[in-house]
Backbone as CSV, one residue per row, in Angstrom:
resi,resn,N_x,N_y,N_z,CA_x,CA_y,CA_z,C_x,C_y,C_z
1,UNK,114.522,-135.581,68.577,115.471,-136.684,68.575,114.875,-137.906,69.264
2,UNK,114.543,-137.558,70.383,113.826,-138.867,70.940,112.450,-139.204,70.290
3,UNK,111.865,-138.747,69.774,110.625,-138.791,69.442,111.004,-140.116,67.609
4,UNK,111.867,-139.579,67.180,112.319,-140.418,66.493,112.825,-141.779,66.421
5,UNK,113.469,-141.855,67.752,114.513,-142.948,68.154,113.199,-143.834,68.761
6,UNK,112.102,-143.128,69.713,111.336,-143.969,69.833,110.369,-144.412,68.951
7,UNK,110.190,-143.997,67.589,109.542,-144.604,66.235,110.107,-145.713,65.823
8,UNK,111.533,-145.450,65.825,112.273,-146.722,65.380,112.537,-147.764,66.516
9,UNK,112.468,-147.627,67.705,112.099,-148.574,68.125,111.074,-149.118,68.182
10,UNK,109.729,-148.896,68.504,108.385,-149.197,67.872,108.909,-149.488,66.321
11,UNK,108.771,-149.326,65.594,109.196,-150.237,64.738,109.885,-151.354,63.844
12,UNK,110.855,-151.051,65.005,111.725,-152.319,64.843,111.094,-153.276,65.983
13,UNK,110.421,-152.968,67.148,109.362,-154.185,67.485,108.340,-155.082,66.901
14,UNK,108.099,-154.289,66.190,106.405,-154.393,65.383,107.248,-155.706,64.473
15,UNK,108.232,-154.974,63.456,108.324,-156.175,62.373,108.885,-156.838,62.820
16,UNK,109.882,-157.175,64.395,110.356,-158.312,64.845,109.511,-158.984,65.453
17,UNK,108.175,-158.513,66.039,106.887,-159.529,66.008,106.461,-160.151,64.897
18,UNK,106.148,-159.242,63.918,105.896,-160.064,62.701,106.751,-160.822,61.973
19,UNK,108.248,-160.442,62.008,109.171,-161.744,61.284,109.326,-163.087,62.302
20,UNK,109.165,-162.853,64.182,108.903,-163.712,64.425,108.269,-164.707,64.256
21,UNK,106.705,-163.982,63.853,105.780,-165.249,64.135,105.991,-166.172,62.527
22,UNK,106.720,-164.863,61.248,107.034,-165.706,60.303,108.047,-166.802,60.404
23,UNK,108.860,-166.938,60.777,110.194,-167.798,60.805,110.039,-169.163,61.963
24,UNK,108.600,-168.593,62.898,108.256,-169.546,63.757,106.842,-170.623,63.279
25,UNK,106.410,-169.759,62.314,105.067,-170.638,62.549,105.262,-171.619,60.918
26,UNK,106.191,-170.403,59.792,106.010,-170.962,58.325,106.826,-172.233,58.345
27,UNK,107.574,-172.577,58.513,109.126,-173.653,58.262,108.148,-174.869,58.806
28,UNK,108.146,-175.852,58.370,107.963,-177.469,58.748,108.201,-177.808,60.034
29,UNK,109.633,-177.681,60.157,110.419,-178.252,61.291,110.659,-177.040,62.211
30,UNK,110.357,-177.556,63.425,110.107,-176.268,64.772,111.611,-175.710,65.110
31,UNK,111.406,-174.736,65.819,113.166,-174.552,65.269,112.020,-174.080,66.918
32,UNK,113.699,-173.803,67.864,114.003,-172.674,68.928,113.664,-171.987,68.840
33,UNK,112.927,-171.101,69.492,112.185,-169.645,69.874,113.876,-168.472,69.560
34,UNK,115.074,-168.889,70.495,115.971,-168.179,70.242,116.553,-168.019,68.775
35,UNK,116.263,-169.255,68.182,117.047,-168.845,66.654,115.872,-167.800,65.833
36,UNK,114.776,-168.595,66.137,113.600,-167.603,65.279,114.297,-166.229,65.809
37,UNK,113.988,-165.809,67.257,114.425,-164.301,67.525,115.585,-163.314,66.308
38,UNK,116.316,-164.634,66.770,117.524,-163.847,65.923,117.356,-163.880,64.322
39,UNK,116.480,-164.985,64.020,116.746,-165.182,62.589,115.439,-163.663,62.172
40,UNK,114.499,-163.609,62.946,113.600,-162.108,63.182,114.191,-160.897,63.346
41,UNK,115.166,-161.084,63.713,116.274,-159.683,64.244,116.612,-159.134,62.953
42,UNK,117.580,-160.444,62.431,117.811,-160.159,61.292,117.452,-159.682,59.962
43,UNK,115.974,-159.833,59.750,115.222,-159.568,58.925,114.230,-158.392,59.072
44,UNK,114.278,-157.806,60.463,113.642,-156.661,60.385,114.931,-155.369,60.493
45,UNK,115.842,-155.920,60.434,117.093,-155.211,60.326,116.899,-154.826,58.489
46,UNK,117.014,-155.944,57.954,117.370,-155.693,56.867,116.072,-154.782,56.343
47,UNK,114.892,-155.371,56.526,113.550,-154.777,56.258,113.508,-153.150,56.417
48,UNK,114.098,-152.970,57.610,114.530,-151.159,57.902,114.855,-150.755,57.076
49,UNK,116.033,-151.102,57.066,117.259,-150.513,55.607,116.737,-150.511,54.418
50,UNK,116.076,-151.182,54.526,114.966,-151.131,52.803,114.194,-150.089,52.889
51,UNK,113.671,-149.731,53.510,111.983,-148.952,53.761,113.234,-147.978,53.759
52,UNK,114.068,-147.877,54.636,114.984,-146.069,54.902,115.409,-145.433,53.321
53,UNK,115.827,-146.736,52.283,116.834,-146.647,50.972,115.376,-146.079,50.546
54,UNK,114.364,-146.643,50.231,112.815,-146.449,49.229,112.184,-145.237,49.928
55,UNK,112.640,-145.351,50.974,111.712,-143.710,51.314,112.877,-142.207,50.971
56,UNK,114.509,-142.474,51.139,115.046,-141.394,50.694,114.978,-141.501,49.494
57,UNK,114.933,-142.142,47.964,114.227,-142.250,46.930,113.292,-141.747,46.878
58,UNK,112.448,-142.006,47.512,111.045,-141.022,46.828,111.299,-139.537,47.230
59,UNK,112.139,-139.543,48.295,111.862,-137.920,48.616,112.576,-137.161,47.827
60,UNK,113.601,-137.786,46.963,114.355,-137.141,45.722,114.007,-136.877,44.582
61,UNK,113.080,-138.164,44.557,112.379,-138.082,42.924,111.088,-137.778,43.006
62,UNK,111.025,-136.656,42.201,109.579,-136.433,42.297,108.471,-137.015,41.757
63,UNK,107.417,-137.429,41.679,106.241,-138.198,41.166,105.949,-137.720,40.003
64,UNK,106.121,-136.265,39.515,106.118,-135.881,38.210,106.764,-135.586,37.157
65,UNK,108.039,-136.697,37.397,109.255,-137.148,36.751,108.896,-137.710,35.454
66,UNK,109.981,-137.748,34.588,109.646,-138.137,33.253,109.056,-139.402,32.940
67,UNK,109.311,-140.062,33.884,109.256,-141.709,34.016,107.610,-141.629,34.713
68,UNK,107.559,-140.721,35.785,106.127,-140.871,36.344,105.791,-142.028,37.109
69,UNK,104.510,-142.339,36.402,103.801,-143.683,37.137,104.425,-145.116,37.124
70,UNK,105.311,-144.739,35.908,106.127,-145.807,35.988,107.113,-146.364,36.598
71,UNK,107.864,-145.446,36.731,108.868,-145.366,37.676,108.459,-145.613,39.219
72,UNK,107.472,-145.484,39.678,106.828,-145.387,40.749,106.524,-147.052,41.002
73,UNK,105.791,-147.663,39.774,105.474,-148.910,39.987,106.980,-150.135,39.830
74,UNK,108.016,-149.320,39.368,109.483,-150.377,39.127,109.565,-149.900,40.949
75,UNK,109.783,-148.800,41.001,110.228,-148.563,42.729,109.500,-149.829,43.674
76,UNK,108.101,-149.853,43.436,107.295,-150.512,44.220,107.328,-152.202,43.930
77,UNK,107.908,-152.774,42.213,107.773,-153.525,42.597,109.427,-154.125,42.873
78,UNK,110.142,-153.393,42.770,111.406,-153.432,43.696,111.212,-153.713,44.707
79,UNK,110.484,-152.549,45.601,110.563,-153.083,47.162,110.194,-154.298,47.667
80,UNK,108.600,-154.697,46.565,108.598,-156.285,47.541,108.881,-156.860,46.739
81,UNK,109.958,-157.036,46.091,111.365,-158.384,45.624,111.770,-158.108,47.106
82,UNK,112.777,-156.738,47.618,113.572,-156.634,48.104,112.997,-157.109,49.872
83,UNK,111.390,-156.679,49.617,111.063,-157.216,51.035,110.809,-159.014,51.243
84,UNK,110.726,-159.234,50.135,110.815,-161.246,50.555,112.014,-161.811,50.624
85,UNK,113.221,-161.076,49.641,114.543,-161.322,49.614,115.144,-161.361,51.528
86,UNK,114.638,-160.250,52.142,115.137,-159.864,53.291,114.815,-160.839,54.197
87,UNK,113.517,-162.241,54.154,113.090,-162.820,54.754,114.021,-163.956,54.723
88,UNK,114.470,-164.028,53.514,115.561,-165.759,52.830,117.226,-164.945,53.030
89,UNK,117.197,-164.023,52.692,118.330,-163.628,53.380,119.158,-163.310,54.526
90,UNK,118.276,-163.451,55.448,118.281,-163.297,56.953,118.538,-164.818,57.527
91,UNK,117.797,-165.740,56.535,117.894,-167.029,57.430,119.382,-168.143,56.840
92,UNK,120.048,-167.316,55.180,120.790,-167.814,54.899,121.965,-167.343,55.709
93,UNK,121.805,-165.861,56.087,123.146,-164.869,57.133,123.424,-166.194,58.447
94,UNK,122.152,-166.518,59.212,122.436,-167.153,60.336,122.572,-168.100,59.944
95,UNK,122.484,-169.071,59.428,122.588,-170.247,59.112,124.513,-170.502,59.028
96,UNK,124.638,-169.335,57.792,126.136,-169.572,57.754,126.822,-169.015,59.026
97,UNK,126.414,-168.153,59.803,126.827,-167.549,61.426,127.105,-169.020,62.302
98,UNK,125.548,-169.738,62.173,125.591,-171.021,63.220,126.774,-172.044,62.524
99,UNK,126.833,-171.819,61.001,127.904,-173.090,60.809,129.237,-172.758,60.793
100,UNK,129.559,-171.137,60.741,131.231,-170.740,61.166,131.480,-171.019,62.685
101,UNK,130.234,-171.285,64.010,130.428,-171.022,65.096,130.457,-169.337,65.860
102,UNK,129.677,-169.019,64.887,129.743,-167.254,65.267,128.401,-166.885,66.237
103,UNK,127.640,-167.980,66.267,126.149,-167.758,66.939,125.789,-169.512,67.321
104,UNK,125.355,-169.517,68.491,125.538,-170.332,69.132,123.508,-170.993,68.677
């Protein structure tokens, strides 16, 4: 149990380093270290939930399914739609958060 809980935390560090330095370094205009955080939070949140949905998928379907290699390459190129989606979707979540007054 712990051995798990501490994977996912290590990994929910790792890609909130890396969505940090995305949301901080890509955009034009410099934004706050705190919004990047959160707007990083958000996106390695969602990024999880992706990798958790595509990995219980594969462990259901087997590779020597009727579909095969194919199926394998729609899975894959699903995931990175779903992993750039998670980057623009994270910053549209806060955006509308900062303009209801829900995040400061």
């Amino acid at each position: 149990l712990w051995s798990t809980v501490l994977v996912l935390y290590v990994n929910f560090m790792i890609y909130l380093g890396m969505f940090t330095a995305v949301h901080h370094f890509v955009p034009s205009k410099p934004h706050h270290i705190y919004d990047t955080l959160k707007k990083a939070a958000l996106s390695a949140a969602f990024f999880m939930l992706g990798n958790f949905i595509l990995a219980s998928y594969l462990k259901k379907v087997a590779a020597d399914s009727v579909y095969g290699a194919a199926g394998t390459i729609l899975v894959f190129l699903t995931w990175s739609y779903y992993s750039s989606f998670t980057v623009f979707l994270s910053v549209v979540v806060f955006q509308y958060l900062k303009k209801i007054g829900k995040v400061k």
